[in-house]
HTML snippet that shows the backbone in 3Dmol.js (N, CA, C, O; Angstrom):
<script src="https://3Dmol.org/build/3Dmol-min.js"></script>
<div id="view" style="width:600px;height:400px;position:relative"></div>
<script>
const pdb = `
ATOM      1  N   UNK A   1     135.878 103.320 105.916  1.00  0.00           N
ATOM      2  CA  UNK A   1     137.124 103.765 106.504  1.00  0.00           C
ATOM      3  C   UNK A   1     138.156 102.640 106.367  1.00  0.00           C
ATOM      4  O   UNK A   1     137.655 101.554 106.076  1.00  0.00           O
ATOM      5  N   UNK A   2     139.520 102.662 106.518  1.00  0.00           N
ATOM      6  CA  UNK A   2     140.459 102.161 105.723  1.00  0.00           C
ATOM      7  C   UNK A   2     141.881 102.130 106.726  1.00  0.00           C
ATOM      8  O   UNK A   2     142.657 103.035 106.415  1.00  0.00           O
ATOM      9  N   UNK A   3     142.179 101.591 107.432  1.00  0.00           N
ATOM     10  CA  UNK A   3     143.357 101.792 108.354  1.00  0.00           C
ATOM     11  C   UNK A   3     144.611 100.272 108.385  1.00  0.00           C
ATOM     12  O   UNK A   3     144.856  99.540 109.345  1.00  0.00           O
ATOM     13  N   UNK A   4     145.336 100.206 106.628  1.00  0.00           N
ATOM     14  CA  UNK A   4     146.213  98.860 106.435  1.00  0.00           C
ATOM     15  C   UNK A   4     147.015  98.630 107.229  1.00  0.00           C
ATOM     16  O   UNK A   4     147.447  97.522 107.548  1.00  0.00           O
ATOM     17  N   UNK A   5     147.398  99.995 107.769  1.00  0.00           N
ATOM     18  CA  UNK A   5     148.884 100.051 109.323  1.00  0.00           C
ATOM     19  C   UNK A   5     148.329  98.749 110.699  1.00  0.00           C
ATOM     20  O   UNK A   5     148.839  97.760 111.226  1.00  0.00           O
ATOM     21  N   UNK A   6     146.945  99.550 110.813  1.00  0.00           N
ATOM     22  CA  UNK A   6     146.490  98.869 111.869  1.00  0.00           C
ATOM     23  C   UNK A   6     146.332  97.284 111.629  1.00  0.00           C
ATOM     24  O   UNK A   6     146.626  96.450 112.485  1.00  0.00           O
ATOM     25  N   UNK A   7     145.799  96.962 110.275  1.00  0.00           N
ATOM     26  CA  UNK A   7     145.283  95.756 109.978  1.00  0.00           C
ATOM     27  C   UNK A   7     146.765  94.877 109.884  1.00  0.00           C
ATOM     28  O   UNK A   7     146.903  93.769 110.402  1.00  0.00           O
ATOM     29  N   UNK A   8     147.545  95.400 109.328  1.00  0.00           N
ATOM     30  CA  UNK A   8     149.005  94.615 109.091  1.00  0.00           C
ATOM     31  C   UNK A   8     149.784  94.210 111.058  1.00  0.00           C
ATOM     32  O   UNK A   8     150.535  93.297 111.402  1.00  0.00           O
ATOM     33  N   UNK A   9     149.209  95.254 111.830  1.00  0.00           N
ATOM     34  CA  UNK A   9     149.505  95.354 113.459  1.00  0.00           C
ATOM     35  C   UNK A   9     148.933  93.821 114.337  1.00  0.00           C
ATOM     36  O   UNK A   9     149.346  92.989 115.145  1.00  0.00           O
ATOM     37  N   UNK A  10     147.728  94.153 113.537  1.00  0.00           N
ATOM     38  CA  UNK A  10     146.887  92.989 114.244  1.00  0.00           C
ATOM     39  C   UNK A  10     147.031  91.383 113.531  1.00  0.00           C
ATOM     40  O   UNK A  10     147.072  90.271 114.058  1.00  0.00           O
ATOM     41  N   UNK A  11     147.080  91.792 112.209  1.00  0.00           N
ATOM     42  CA  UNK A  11     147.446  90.330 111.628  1.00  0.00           C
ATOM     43  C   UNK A  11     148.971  89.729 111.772  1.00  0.00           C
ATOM     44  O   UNK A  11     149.429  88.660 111.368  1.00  0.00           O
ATOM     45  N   UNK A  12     149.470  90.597 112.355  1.00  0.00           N
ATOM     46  CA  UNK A  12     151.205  90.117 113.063  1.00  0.00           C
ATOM     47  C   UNK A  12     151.160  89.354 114.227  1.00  0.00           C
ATOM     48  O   UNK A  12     151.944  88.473 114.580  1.00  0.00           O
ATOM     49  N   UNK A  13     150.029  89.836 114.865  1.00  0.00           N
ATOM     50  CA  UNK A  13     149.897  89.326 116.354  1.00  0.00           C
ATOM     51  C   UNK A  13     149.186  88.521 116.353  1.00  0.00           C
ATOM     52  O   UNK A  13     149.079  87.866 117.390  1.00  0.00           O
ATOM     53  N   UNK A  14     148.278  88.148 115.076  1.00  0.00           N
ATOM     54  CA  UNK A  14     147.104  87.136 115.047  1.00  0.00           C
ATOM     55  C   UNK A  14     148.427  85.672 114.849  1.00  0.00           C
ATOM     56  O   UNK A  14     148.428  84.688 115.588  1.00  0.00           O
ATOM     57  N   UNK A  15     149.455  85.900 113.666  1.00  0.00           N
ATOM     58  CA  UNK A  15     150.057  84.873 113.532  1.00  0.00           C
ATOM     59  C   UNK A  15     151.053  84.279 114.521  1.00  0.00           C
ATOM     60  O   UNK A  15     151.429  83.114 114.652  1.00  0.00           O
ATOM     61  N   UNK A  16     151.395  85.432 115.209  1.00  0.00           N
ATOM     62  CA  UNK A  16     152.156  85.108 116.557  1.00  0.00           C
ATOM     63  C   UNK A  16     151.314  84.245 117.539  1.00  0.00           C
ATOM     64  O   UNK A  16     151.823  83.209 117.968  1.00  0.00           O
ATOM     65  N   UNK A  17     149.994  84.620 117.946  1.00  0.00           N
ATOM     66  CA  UNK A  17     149.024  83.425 118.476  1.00  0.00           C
ATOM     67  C   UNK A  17     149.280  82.382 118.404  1.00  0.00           C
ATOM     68  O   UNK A  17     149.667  81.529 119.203  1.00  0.00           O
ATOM     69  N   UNK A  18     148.881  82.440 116.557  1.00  0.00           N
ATOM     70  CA  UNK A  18     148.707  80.621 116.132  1.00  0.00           C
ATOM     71  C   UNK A  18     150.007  79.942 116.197  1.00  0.00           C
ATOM     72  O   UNK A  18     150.169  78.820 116.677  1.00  0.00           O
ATOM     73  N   UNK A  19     150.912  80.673 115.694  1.00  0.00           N
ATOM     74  CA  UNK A  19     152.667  79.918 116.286  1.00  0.00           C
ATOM     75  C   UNK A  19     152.748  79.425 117.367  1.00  0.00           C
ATOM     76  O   UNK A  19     153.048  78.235 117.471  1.00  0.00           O
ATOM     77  N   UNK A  20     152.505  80.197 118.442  1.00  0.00           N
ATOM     78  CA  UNK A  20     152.335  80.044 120.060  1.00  0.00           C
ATOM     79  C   UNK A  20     150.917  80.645 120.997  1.00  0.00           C
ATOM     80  O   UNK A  20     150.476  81.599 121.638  1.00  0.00           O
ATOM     81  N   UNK A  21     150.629  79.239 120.490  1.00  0.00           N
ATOM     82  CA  UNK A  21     148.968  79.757 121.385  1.00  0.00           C
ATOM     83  C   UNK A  21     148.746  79.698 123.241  1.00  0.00           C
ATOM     84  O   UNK A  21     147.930  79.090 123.933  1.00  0.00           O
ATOM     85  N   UNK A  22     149.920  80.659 123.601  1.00  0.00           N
ATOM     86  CA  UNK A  22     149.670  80.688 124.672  1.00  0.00           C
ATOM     87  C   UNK A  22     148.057  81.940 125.242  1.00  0.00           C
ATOM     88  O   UNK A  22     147.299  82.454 124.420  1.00  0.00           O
ATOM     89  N   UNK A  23     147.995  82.045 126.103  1.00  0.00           N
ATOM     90  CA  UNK A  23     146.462  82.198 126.356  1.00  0.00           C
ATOM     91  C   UNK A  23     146.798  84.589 126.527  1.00  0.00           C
ATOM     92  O   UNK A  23     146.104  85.548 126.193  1.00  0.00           O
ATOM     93  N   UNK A  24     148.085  84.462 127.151  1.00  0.00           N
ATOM     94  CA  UNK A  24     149.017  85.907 126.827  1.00  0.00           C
ATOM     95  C   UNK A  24     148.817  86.445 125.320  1.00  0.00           C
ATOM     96  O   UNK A  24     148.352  87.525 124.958  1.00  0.00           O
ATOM     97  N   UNK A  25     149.408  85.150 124.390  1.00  0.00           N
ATOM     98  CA  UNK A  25     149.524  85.774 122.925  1.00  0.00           C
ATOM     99  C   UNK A  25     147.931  86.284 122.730  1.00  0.00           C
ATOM    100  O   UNK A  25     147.395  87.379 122.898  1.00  0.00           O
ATOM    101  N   UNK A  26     147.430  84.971 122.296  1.00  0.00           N
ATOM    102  CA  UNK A  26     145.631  85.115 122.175  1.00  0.00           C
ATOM    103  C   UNK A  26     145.125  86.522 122.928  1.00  0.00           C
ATOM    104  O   UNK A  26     144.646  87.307 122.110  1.00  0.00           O
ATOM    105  N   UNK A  27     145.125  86.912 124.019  1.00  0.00           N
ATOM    106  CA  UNK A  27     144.548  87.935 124.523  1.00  0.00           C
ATOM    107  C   UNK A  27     144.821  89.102 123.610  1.00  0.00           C
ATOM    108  O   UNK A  27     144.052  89.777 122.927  1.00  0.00           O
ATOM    109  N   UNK A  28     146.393  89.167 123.818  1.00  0.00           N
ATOM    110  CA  UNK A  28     147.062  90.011 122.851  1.00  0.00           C
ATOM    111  C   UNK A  28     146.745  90.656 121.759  1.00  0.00           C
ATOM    112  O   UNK A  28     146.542  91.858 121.587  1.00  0.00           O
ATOM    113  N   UNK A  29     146.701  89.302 120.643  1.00  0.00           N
ATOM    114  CA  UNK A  29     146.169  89.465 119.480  1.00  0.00           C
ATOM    115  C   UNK A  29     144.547  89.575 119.045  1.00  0.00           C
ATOM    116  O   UNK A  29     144.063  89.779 117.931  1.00  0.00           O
ATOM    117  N   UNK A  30     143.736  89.314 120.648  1.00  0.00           N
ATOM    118  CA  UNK A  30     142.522  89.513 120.380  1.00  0.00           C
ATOM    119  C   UNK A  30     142.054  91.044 120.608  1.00  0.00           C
ATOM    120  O   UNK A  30     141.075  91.645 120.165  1.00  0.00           O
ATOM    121  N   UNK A  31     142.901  91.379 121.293  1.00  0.00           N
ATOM    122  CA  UNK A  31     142.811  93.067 121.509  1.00  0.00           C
ATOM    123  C   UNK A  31     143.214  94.043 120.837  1.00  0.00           C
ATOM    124  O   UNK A  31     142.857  95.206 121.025  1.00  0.00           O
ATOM    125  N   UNK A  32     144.168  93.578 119.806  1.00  0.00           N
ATOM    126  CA  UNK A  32     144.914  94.113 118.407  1.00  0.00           C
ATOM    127  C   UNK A  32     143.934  94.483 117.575  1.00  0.00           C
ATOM    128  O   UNK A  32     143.679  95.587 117.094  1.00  0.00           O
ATOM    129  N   UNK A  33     143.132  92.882 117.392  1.00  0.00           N
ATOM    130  CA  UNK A  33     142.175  93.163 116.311  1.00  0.00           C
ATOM    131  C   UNK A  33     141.168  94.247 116.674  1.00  0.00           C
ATOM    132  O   UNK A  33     140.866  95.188 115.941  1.00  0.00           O
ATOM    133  N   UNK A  34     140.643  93.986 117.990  1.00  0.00           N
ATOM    134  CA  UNK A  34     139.814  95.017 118.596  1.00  0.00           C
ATOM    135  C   UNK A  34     140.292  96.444 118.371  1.00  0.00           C
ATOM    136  O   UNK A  34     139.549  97.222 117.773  1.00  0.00           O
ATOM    137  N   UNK A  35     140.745  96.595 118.538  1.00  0.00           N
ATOM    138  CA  UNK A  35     142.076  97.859 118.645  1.00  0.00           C
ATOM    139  C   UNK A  35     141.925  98.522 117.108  1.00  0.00           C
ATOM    140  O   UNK A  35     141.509  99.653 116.857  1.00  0.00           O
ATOM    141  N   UNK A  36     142.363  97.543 116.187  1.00  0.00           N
ATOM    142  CA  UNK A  36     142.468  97.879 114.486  1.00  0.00           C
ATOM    143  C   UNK A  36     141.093  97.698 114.118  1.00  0.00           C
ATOM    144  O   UNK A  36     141.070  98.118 112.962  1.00  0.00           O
ATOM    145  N   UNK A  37     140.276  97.433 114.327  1.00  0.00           N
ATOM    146  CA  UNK A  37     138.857  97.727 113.814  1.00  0.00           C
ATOM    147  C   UNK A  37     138.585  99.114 114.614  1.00  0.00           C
ATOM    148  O   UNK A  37     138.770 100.158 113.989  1.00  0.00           O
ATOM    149  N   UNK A  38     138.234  99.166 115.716  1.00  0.00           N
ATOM    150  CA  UNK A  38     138.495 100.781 116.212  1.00  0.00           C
ATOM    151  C   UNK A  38     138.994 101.771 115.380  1.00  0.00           C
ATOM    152  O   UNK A  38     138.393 102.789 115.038  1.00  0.00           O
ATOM    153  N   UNK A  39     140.083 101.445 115.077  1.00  0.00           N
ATOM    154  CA  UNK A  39     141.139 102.301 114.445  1.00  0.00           C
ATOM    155  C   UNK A  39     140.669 102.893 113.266  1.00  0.00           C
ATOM    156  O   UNK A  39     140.825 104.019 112.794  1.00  0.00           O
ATOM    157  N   UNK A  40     139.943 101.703 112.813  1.00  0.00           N
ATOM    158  CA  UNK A  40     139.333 101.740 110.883  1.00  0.00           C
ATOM    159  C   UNK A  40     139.584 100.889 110.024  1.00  0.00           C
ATOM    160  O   UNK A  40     139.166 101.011 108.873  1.00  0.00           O
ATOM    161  N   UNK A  41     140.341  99.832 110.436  1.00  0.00           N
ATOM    162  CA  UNK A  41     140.875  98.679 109.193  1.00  0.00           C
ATOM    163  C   UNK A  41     139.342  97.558 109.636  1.00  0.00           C
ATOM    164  O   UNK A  41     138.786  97.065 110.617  1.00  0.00           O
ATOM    165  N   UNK A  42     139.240  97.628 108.293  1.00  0.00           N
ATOM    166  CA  UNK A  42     138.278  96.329 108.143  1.00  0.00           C
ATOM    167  C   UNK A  42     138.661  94.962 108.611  1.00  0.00           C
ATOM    168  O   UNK A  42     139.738  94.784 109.180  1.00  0.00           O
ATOM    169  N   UNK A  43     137.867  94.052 108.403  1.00  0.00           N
ATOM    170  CA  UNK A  43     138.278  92.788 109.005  1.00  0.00           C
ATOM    171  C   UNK A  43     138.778  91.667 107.503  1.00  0.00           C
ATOM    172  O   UNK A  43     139.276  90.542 107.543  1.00  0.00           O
ATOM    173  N   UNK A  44     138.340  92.668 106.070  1.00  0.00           N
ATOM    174  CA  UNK A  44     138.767  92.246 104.703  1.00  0.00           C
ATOM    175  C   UNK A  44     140.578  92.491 104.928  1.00  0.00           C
ATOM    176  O   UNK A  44     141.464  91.742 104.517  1.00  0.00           O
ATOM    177  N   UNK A  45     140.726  93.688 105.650  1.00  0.00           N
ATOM    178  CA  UNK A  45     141.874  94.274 105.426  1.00  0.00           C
ATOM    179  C   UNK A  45     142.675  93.081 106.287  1.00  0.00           C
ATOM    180  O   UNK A  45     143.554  92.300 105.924  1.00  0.00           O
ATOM    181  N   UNK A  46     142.145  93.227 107.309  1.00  0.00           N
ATOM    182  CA  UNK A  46     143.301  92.036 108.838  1.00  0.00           C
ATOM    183  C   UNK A  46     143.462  90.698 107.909  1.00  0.00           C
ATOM    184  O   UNK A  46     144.548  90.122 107.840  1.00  0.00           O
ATOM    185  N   UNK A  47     141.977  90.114 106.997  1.00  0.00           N
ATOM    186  CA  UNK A  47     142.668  88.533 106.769  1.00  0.00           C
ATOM    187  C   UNK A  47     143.551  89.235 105.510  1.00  0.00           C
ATOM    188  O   UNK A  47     144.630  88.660 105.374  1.00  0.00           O
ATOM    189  N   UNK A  48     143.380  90.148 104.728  1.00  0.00           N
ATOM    190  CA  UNK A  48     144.583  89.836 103.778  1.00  0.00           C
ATOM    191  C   UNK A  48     145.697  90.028 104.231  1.00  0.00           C
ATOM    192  O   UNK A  48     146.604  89.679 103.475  1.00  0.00           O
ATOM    193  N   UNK A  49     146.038  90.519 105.329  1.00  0.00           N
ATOM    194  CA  UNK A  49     147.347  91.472 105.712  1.00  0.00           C
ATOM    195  C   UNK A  49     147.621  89.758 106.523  1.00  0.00           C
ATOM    196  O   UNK A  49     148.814  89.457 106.554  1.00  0.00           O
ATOM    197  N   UNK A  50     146.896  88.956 106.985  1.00  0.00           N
ATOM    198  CA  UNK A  50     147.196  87.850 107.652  1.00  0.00           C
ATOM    199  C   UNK A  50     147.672  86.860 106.316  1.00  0.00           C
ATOM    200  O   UNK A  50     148.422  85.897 106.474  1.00  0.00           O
ATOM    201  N   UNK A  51     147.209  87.191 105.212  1.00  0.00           N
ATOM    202  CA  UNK A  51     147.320  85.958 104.173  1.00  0.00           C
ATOM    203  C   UNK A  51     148.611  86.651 103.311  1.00  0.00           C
ATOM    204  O   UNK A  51     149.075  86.132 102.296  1.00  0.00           O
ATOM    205  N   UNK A  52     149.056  87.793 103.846  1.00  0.00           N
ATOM    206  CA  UNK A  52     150.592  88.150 103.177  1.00  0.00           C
ATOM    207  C   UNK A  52     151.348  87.635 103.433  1.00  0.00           C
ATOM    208  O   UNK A  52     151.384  87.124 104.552  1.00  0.00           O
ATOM    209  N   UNK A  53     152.427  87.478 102.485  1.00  0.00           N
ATOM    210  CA  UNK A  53     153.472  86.421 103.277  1.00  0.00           C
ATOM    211  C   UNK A  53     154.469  87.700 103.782  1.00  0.00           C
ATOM    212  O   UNK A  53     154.770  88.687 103.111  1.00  0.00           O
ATOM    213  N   UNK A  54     154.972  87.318 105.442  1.00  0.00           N
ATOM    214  CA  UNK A  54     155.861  88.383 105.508  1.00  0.00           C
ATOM    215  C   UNK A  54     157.526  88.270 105.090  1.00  0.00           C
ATOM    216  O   UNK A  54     158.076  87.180 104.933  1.00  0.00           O
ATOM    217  N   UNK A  55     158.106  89.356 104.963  1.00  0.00           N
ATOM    218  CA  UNK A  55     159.527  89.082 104.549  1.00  0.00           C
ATOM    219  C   UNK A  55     160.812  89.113 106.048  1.00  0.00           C
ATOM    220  O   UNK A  55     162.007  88.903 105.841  1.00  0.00           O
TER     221      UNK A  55
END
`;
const viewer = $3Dmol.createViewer("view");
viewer.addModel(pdb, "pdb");
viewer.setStyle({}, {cartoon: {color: "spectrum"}});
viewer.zoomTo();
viewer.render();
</script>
């Protein structure tokens, strides 16, 4: 199963973390990912969508 929406959702919030690792963001973005694997995006899908550069 295959869900890039979700994976691009969670790898937004993963980089927002590491910018500002307040313990809010982290939760955040740890529940995203949770959230987008649920959803159907792989965890191949979250690091590439994390290793895109955004515009």
């Amino acid at each position: 199963m295959s869900n890039p929406t979700a994976a691009k959702i969670a790898a937004a919030a993963a980089h927002v973390a590491r910018q500002n690792p307040t313990p809010d963001n982290i939760a955040t973005a740890n529940s995203l990912c949770i959230d987008a694997v649920r959803a159907g995006a792989t965890g191949t899908e979250i690091q590439q969508a994390a290793q895109t550069p955004r515009r």
